[in-house]
Structures are given as structure tokens and as C-alpha cells.
Residue frames relative to the residue before (quaternion, step in Angstrom):
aa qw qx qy qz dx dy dz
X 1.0000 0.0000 0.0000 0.0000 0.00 0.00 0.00
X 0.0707 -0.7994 0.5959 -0.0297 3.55 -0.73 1.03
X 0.1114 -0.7406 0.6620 0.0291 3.60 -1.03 1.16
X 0.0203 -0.7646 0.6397 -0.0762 3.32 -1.54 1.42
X 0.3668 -0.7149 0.5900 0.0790 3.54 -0.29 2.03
X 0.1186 -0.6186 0.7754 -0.0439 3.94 -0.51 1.85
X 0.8760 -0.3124 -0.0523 0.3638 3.36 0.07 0.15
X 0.2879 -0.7753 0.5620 0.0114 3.70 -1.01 0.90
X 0.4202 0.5863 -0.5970 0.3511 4.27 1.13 0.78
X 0.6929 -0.3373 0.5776 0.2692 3.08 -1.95 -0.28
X 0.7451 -0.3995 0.2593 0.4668 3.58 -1.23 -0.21
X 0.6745 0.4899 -0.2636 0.4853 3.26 1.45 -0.42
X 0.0964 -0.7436 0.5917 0.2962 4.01 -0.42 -0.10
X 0.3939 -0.6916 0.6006 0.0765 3.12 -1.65 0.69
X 0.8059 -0.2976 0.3026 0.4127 3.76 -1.66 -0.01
X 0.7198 0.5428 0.1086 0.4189 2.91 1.30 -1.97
X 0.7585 0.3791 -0.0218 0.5296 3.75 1.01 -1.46
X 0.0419 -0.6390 0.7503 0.1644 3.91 -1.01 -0.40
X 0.5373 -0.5091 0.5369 0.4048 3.56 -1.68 0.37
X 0.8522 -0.4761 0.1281 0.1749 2.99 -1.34 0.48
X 0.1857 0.7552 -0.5809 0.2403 3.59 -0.35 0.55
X 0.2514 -0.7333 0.6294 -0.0540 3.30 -1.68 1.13
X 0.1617 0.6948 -0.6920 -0.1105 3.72 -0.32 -0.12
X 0.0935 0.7271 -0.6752 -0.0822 2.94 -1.83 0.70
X 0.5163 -0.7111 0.4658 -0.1039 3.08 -1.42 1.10
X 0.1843 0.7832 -0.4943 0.3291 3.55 0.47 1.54
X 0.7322 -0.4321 0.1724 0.4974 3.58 -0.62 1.90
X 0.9610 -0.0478 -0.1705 0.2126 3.04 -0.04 1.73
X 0.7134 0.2232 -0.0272 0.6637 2.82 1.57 -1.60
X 0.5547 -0.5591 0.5757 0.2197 2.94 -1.70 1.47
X 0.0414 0.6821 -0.7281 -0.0541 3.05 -2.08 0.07
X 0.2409 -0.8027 0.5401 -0.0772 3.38 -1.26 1.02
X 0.1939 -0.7637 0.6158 -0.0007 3.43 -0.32 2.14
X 0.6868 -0.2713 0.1730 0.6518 3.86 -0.81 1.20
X 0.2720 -0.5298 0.8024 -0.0389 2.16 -2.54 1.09
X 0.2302 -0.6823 0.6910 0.0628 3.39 -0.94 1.45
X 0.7770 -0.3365 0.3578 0.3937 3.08 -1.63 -0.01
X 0.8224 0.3142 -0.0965 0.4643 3.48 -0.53 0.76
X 0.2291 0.6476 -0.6679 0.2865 3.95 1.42 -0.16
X 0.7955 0.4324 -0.4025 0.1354 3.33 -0.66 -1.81
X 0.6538 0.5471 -0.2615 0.4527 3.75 1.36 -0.70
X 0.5841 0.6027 -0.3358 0.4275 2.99 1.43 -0.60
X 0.6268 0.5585 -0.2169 0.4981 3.00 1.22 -1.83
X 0.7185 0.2418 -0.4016 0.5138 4.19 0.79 -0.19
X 0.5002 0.6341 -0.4319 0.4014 3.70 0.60 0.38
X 0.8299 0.4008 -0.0898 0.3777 2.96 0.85 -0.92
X 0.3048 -0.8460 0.2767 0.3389 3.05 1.97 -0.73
X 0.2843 0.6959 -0.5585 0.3506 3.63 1.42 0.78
X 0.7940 -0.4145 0.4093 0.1741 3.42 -0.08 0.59
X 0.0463 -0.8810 0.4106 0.2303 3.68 -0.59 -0.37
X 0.5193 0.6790 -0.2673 0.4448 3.53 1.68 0.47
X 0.2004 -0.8076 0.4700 -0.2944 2.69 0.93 2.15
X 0.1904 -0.8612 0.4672 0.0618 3.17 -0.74 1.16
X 0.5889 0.6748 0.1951 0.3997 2.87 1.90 -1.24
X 0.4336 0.6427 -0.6289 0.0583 3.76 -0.21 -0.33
X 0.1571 -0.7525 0.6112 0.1883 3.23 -1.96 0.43
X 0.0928 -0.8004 0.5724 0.1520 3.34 -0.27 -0.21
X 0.5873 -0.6606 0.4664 0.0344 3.20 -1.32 1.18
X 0.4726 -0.4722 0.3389 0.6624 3.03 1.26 -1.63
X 0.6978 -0.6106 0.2659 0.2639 3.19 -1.70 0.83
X 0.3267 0.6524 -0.6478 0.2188 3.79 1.07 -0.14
X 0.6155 -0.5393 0.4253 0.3865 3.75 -1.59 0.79
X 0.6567 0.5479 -0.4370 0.2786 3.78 0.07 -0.64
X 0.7866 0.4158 -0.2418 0.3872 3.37 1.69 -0.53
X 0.7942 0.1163 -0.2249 0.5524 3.32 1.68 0.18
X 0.0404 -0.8600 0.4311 -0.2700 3.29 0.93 0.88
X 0.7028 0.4790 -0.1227 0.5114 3.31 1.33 -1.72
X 0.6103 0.5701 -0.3983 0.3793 3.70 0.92 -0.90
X 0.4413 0.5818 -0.5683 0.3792 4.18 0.80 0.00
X 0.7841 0.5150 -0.0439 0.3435 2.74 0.06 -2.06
X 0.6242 0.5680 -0.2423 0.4785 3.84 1.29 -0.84
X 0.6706 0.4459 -0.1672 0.5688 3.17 1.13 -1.43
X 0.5424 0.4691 -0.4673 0.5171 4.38 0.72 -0.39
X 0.7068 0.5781 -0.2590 0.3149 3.19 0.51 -1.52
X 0.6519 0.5494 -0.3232 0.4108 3.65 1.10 -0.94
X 0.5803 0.6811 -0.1603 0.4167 3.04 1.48 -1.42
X 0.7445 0.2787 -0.3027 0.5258 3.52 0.51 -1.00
X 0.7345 0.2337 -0.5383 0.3409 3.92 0.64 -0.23
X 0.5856 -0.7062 0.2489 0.3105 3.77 0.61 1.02
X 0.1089 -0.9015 0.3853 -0.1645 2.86 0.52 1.61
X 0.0226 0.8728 -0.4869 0.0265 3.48 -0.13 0.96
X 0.5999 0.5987 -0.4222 0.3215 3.66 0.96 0.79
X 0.3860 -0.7764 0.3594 0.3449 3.65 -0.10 0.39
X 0.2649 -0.6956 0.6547 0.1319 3.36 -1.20 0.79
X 0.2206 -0.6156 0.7494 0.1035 3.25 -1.79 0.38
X 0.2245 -0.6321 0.7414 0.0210 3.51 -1.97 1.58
X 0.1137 -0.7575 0.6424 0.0240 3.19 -0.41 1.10
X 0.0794 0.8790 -0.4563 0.1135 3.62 -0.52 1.46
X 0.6806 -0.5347 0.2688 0.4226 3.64 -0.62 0.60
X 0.5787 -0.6576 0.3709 0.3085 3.57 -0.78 0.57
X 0.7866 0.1844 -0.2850 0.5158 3.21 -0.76 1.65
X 0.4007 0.6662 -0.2945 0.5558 3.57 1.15 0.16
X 0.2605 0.8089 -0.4813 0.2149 3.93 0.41 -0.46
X 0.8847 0.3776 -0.0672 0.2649 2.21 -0.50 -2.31
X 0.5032 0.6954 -0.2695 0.4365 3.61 2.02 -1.27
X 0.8324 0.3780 -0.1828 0.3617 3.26 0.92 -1.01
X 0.3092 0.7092 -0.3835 0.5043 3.41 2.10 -0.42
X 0.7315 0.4375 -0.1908 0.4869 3.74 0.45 -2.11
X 0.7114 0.4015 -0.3381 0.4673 3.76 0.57 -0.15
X 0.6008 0.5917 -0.3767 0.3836 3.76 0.89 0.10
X 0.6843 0.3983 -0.0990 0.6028 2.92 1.61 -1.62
X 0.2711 0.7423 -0.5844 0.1842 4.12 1.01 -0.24
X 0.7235 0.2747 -0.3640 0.5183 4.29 0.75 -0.15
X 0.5815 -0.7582 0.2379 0.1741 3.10 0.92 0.00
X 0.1765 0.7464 -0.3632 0.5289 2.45 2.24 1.52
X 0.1486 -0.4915 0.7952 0.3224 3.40 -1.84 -0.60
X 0.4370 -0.5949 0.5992 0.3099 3.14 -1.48 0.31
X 0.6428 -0.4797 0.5402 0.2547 3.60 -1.70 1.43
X 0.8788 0.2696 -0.1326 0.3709 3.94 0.89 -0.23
X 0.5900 -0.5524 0.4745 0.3487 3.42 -0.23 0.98
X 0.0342 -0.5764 0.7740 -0.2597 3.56 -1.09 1.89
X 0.0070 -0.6691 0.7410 -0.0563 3.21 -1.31 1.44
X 0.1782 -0.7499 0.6221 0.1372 3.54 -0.68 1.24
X 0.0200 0.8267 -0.5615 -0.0297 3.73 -0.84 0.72
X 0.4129 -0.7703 0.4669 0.1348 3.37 -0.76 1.29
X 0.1054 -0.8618 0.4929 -0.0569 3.39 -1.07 0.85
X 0.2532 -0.8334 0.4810 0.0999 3.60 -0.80 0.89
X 0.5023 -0.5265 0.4524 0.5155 4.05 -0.55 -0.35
X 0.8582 0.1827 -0.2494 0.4097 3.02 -0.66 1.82
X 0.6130 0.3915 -0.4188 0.5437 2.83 1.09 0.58
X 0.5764 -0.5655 0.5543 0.2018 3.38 -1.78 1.28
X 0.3031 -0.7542 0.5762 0.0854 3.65 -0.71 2.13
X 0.8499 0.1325 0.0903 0.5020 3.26 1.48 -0.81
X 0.0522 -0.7542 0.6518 0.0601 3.80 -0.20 1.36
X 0.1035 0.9160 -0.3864 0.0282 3.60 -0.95 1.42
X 0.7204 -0.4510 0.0305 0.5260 2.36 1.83 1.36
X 0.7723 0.0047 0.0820 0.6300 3.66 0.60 -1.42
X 0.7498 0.3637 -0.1272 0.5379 3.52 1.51 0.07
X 0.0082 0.6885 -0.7203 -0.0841 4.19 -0.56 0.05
X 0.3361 -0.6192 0.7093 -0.0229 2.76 -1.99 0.64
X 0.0234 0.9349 -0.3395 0.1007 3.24 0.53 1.56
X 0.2945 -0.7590 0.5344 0.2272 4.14 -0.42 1.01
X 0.0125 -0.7781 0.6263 -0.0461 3.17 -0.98 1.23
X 0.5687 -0.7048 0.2613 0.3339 3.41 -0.80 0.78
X 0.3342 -0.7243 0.6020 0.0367 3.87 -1.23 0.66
X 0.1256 -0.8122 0.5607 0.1010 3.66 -1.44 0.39
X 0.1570 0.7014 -0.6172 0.3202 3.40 0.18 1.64
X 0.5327 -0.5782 0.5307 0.3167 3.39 -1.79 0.03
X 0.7411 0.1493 -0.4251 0.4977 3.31 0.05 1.45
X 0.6436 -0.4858 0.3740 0.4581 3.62 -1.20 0.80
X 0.0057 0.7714 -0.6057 0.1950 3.48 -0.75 1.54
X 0.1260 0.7895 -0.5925 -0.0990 3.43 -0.70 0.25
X 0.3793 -0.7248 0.4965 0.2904 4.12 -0.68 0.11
X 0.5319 -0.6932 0.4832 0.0549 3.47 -1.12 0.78
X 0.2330 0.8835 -0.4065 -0.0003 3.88 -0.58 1.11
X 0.3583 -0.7600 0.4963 0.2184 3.45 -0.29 1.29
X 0.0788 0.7381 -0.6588 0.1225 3.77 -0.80 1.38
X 0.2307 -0.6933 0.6822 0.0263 3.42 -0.66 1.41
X 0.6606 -0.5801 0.4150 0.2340 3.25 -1.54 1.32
X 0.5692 -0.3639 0.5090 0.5333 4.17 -1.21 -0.09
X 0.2218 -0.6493 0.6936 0.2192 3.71 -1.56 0.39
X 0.7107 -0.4137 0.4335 0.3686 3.47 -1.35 0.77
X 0.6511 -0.5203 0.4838 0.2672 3.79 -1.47 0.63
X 0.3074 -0.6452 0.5589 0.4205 3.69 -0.39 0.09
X 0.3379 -0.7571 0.5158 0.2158 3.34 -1.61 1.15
X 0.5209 -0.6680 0.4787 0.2308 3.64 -0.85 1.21
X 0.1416 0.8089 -0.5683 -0.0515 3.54 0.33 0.68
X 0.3899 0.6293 -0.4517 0.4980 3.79 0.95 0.34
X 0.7510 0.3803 -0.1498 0.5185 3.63 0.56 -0.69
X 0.6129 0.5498 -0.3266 0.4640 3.80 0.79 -1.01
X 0.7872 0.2000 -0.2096 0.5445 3.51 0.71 -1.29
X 0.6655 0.5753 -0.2826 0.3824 3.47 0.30 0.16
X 0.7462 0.2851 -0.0441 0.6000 3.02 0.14 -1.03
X 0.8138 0.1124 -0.1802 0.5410 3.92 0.59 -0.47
X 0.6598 -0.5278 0.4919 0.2101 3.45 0.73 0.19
X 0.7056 0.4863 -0.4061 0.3174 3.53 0.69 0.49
X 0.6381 -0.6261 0.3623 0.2637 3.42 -0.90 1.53
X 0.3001 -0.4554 0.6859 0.4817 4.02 -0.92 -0.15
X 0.5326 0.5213 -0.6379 0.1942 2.61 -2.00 0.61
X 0.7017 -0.4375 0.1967 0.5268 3.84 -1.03 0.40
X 0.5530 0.4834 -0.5713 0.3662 4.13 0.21 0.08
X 0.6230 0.5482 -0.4120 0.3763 3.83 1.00 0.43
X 0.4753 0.6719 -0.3186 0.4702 2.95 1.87 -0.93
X 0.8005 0.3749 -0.1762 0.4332 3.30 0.88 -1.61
X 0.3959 0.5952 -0.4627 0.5244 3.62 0.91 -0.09
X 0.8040 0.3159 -0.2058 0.4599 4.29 -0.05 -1.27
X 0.6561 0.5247 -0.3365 0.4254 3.17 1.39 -0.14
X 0.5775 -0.6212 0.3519 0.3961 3.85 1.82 -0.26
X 0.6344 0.2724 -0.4275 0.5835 3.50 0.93 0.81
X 0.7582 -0.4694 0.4308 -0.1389 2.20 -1.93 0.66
X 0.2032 0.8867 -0.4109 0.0604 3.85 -0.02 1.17
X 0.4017 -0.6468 0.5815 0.2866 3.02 -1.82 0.72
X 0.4374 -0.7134 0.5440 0.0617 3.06 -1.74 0.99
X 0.4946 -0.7356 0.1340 0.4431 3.78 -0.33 0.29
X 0.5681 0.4971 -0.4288 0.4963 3.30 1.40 0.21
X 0.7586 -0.3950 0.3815 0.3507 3.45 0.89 0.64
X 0.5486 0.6150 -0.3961 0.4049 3.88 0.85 0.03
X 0.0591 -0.8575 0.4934 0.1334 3.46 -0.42 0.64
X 0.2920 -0.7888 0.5200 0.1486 3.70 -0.17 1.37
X 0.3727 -0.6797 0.5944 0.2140 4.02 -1.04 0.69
X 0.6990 -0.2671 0.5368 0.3897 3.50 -1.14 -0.20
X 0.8721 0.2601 -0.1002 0.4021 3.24 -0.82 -1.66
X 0.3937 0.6635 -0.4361 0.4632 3.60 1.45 0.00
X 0.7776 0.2087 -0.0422 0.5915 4.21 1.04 -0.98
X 0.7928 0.4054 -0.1506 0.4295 3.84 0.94 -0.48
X 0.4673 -0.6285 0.5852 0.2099 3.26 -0.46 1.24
X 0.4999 -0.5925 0.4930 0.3950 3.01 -1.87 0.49
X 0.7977 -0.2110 0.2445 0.5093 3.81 -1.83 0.20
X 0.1821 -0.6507 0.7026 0.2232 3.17 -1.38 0.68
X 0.3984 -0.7551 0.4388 0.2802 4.15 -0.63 0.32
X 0.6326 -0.5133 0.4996 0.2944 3.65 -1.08 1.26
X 0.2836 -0.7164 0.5891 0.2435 2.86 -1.49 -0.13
X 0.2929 -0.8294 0.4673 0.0896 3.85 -1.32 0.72
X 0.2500 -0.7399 0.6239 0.0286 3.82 -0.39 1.09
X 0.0821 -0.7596 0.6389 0.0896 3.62 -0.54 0.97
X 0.0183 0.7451 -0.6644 -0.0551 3.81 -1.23 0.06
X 0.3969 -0.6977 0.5614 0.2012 3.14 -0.42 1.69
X 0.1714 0.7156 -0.5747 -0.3581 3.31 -0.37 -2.29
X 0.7978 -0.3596 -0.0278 0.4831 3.50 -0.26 0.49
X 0.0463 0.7975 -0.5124 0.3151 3.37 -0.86 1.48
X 0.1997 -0.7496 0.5859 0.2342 3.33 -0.88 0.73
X 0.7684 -0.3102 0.2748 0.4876 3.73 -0.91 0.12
X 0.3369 0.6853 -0.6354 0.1147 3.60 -0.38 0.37
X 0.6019 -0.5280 0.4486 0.3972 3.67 -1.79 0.05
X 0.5891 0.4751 -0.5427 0.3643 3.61 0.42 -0.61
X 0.6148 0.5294 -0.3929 0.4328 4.60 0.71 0.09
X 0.7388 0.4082 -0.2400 0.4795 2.99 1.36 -0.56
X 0.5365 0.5009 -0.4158 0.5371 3.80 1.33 0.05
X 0.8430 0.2872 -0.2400 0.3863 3.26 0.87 -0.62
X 0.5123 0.4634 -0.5056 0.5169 3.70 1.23 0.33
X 0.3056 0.7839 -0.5402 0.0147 4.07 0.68 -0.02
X 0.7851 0.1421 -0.0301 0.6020 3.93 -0.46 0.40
X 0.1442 0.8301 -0.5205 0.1385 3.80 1.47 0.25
X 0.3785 -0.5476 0.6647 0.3393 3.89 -1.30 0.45
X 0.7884 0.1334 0.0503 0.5984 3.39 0.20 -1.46
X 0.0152 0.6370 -0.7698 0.0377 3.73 -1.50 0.10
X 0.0456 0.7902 -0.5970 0.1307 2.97 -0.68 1.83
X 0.1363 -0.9073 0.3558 -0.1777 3.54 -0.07 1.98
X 0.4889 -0.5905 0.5006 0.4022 3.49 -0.66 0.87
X 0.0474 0.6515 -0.7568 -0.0226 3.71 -0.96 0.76
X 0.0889 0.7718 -0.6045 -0.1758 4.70 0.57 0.22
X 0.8424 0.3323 -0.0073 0.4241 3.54 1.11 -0.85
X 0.4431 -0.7224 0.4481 0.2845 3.38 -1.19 0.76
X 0.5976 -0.6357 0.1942 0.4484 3.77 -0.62 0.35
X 0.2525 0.6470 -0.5585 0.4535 3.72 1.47 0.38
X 0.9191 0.2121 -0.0505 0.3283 3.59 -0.04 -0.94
X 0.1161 0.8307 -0.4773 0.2618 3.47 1.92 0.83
X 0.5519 0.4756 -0.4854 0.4832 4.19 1.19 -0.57
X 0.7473 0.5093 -0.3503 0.2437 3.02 0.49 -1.23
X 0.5532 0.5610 -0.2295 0.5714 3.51 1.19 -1.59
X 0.5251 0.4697 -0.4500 0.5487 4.26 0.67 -0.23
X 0.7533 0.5536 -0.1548 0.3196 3.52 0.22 -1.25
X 0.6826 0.3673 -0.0689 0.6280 3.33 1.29 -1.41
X 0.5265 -0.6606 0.4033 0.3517 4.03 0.93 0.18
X 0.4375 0.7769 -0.2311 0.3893 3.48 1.04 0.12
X 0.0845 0.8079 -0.5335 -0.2357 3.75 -1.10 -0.01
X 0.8649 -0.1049 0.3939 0.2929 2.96 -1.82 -0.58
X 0.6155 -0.3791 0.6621 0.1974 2.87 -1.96 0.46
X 0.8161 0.4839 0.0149 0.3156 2.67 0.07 -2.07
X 0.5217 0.6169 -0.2617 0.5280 3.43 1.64 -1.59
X 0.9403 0.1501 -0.1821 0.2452 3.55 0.04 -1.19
X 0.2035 0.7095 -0.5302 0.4172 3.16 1.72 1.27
X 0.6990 0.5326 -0.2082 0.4293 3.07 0.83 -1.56
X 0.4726 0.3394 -0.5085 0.6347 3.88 0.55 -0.63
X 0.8330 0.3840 -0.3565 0.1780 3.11 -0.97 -1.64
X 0.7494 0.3035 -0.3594 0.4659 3.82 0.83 0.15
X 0.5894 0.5243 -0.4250 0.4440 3.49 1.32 0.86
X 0.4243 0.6523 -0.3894 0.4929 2.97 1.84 -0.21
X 0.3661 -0.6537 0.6005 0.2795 3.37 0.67 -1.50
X 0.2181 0.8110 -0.4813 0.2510 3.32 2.02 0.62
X 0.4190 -0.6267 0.6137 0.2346 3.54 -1.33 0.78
X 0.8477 -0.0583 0.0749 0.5219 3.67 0.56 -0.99
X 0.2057 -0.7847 0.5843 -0.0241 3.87 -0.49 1.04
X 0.2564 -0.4395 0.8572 -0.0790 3.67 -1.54 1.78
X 0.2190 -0.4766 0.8491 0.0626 2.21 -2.03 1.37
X 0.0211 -0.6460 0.7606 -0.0612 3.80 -1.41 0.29
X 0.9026 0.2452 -0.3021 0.1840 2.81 -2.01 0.77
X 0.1586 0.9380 -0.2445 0.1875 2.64 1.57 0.98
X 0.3697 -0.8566 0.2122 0.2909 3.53 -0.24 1.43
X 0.5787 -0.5784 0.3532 0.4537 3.65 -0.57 0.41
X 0.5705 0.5775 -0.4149 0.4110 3.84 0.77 -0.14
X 0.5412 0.5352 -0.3495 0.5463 4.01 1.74 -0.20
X 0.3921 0.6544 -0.6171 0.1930 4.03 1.27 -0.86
X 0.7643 0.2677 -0.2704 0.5207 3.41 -1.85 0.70
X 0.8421 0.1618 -0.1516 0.4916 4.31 -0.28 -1.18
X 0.1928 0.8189 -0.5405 0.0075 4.01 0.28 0.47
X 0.4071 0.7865 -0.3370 0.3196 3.01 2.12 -0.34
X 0.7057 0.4966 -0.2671 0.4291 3.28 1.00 -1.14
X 0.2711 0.6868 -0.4572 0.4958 3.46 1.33 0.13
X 0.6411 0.7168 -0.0165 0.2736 2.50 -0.03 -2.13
X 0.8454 0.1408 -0.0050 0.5152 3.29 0.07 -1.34
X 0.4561 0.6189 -0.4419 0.4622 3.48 1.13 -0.10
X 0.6579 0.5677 -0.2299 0.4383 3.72 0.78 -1.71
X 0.6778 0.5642 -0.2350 0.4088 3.84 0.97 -1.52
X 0.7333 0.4909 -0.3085 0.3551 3.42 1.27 -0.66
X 0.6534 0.6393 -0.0778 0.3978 2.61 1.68 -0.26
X 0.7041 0.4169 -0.1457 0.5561 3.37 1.17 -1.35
X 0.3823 -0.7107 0.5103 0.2972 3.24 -0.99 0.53
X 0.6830 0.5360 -0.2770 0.4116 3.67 1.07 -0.40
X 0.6856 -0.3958 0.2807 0.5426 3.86 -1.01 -0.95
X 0.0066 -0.8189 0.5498 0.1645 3.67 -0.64 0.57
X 0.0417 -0.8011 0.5968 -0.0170 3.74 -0.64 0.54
X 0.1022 -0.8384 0.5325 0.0547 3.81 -0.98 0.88
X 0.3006 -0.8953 0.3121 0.1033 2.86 1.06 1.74
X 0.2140 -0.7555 0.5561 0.2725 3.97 -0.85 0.57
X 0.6468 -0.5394 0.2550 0.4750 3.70 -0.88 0.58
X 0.5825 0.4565 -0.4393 0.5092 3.67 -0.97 1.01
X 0.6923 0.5813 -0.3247 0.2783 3.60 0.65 -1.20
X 0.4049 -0.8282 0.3845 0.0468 3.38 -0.75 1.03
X 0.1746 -0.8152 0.5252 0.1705 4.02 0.05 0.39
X 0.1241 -0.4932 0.8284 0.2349 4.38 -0.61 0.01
X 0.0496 -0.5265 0.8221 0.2110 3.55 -1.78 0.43
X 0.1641 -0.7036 0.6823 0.1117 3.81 -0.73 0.50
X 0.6082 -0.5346 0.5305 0.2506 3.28 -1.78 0.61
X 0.6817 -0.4744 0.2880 0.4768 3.56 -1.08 1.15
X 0.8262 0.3287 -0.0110 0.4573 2.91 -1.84 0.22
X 0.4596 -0.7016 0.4825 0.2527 4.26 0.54 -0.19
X 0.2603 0.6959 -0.5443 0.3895 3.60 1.86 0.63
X 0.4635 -0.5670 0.6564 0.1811 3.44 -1.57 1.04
X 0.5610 -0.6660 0.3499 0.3454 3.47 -1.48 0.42
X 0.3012 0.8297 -0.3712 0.2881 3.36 1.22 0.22
């Protein structure tokens, strides 16, 4: 899984920043947390590709979907004929219908917009969901977690053929798969006899703009990554209260009640241009894990616990 920060400003963009946008990258297929103004340039700047299966949206304030005109023309003219899904907060639709067609096109490709509430699965993908969990900003908002299923036990094949005497060949297949064989003298070998227990997936949270609240912190539990509105340093934590928004400082604190392995700051206000460090360092005193306030372009590997391949 591979995370690339297209853009990481406040409501405002800067020399330096773009409005928001995420891409993430998971055996193969792309996804795409809001699009500010400008993803699609970002998205050739940066070199993620453009075969986006995916969109989410956070909520509808312009900095977060601004980009989806211009993304959605752009597919069109290179004649795009796969269908995408906008997965948007609940009741919103129609907002996002009126932003596809704003030139007064349809798109040449099939766009399914699909509304979502806290708690409900945006996406069933087999070995993974994409799950809406609730947020606290000033407009129906909701945040967005990638949670990859348990992987299978590693299979002890040092021990199977050895030590019990089984041959390669498809009674291993069926062993990692959870049954149960008979051997030819009649031995019957269990599962858990060759197969470690589950190894555990891994989980990418995206807040987008939020003040501290618990529904980030039920869902960033045991988080790889936890990527969190931080617009403000902790001088201005009324203000960032006021404006739906947090901290620096705020989303250490979630992110080490969460039990967050690693914590992005994002949405960073334009009044930090040039000192985001102090961001930065505000979050580090805090968290107990890795913090990083990534500048647009910057890239994340989320590896499997522990540095275990998917195998």
C-alpha cells in the first residue's frame, strides 16, 4: 500500500501546498481522497497515474472537490470508458451530480455517485472495505478507512514435510486453506498443526476536516497510518474549535488514543507557509509513535505489521 499527499493546504492553496487530495495505492488499484482544485495536475506532477477507480469525498466545502470538474473533463477527452464511483456523504448527491455536469456535459463514462453515512461499508473489496466513520466539521462530513481483512497463518513447510511427512503438492494448499488431511497411513494432519495464527491487515485512516471527536478514534484503533487534520497550531486550538478543525497537537492526542502506529498531519493552514515545522514539532511532543507533515508529493510505504510481506 502506497500513500501520495497531492495536496496538504487549508481552504486556501499556496506557492508550496494544493487543496486537498490523497491518492492511495493498494495492489493495483488507485484511489482518490478529495480532490481540490488542481488534483488532476497534481496527479501529473506527481506521477500517480490516472486510473482512479474510486473517489471519496469528505465533504463538499470547495477545497475538497473543486478538482472533480476538471478530473472528470479530463477523463473524458482521453476517452475513458471505465466507470468510476464518488462515494459522498449522505444527502449530498445531487451536489455532486451538479458538479459533474457544471459544463454541461455527461461524462462518455459511467459515474455512480453513492451516498454514505458513519458506518456504513463505501466499499466491500473482497480482502479489504472501505469504511465511513463519523467526523466533526461544519458541513455533513464523514472520514474514510481502508481495513484489509486478517491474512492466513504462515505455512510451516519445514515441519509439514519433515517432521510429518507430507509431500508438496495440493494437501498444502488445503492445509493454509483450513482443512484438514488424511495421510496414507491413515494420519490425519489439522491446520493449526502447519499454520500460524492470522497475521493482521493493515488500516489507513483519513480524517479530512474534523475537530477531535471519538468516532476517529474508534476507527483509527491499531491504525498503520492516521492521516489527520492538524490546520492549526495549539495557540489557536479556540480558533481551530470554532472553525471545525484541529490541532497539531489535537491529532497527536487522538492518534495516541487510537493506538495510531504512524500520524500525517494535513490541511495545513496557510498562516504556517515557510514554518510547518512548528506543526510538526508540536505533534512529536506529543505522539508516542512516527509523526511526519508531509509536503505535497511526499510519499508513505504502509508495510504490513512488524515488516511481514503479504505472503
Amino acid at each position: 500500500m502506497h500513500v501520495t499527499f497531492l495536496g496538504t493546504s487549508g481552504a486556501v492553496p499556496t506557492t508550496m501546498r494544493n487543496p486537498s487530495a490523497v491518492m492511495v495505492r493498494r495492489e493495483g488499484e488507485r484511489f482518490l481522497f478529495d480532490a481540490g482544485e488542481g488534483t488532476q495536475r497534481q496527479m501529473m506532477r506527481f506521477s500517480t497515474g490516472f486510473a482512479v477507480s474510486h473517489v471519496f469525498v469528505s465533504h463538499l466545502h470547495g477545497d475538497h472537490v473543486l478538482g472533480l470538474p476538471g478530473l472528470i473533463q479530463t477523463w473524458d477527452f482521453n476517452d475513458r470508458e471505465e466507470p468510476v464511483a464518488i462515494h459522498t456523504p449522505a444527502g449530498t448527491r445531487r451536489r455532486i451530480r451538479d458538479l459533474i455536469t457544471v459544463t454541461g456535459n455527461e461524462p462518455s463514462f459511467p459515474v455512480r455517485v453513492n451516498e454514505v453515512s458513519p458506518g456504513d461499508v463505501a466499499l466491500d473489496g473482497g480482502e479489504f472495505e472501505v469504511r465511513a466513520f463519523e467526523t466533526d466539521h461544519r458541513a455533513t462530513s464523514v472520514g474514510y478507512a481502508i481495513v484489509e481483512d486478517d491474512r492466513k497463518g504462515r505455512f510451516d513447510r519445514e515441519k509439514a514435510e519433515e517432521e510429518l511427512g507430507i509431500e508438496p503438492g495440493p494437501e498444502y494448499s488445503k492445509l493454509h486453506n483450513g482443512e484438514s488431511v488424511e495421510l496414507d497411513d491413515g494420519t490425519v494432519v489439522q491446520p493449526e498443526q502447519v499454520v500460524g495464527p492470522p497475521r493482521p491487515g493493515r488500516r489507513v485512516v483519513y480524517t479530512g476536516d474534523t475537530c477531535p471527536t471519538e468516532g476517529v478514534v474508534e476507527a483509527a484503533v491499531d491504525a498503520d497510518l492516521l492521516i489527520h487534520d492538524a490546520t492549526f497550531a495549539e495557540d489557536r486550538r479556540e480558533r481551530a474549535g470554532q472553525t471545525g478543525h484541529s490541532t497539531a497537537k489535537q491529532a497527536a492526542e487522538i492518534a495516541n488514543r487510537a493506538g495510531a502506529k504512524r500520524l500525517a498531519l494535513t490541511h495545513v493552514s496557510t498562516r504556517y507557509a515557510g514554518q510547518s515545522g512548528r506543526l510538526e514539532d508540536e505533534a512529536r511532543e506529543v505522539f508516542d509513535g512516527e509523526a511526519v507533515l508531509p509536503d505535497d508529493g511526499d510519499e508513505l510505504d504502509v508495510p504490513f505489521p512488524d515488516g511481514e510481506d503479504g505472503d
